[in-house]
C-alpha positions as CSV (number, residue, x, y, z in Angstrom):
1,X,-208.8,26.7,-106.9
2,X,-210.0,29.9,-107.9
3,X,-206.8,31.5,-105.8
4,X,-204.4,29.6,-108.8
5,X,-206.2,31.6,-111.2
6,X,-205.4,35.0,-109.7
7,X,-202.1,34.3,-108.6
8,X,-200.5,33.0,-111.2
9,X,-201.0,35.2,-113.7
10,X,-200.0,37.9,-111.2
11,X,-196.9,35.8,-109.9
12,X,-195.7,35.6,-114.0
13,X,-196.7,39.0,-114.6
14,X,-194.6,40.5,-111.6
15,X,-191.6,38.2,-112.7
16,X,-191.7,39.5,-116.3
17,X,-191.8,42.9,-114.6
18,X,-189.0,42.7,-112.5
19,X,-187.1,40.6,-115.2
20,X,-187.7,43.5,-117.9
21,X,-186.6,46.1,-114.9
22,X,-183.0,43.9,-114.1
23,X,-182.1,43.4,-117.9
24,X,-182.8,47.8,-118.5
25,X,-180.7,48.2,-116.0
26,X,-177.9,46.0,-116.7
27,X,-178.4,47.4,-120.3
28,X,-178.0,51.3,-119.2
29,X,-174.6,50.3,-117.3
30,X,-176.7,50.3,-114.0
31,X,-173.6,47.6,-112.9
32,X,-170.7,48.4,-114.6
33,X,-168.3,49.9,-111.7
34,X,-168.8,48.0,-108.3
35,X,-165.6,47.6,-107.4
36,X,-163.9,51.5,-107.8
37,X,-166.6,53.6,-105.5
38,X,-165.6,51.5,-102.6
39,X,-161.5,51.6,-103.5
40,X,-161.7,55.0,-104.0
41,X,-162.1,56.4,-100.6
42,X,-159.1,54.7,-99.8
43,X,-157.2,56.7,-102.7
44,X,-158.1,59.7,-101.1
């Protein structure tokens, strides 16, 4: 019982983390372009 009250606050705070991470990302353009690095070396 007293594992519950470690991990979970750990398992929420390591989610928020990783969800704050994802959405600065996604915010800074971190995914915009997947599809033309891959195309391009066949352009060359």
């Amino acid at each position: 019982m007293n594992a519950i009250f470690f991990l979970l606050p750990a398992a929420v705070l390591l989610g928020a983390t990783f969800a704050f991470l994802f959405l600065k990302a996604a915010k800074d353009g971190q995914f915009e372009d997947l599809d033309d690095p891959p195309e391009r070396i066949l352009h060359d």
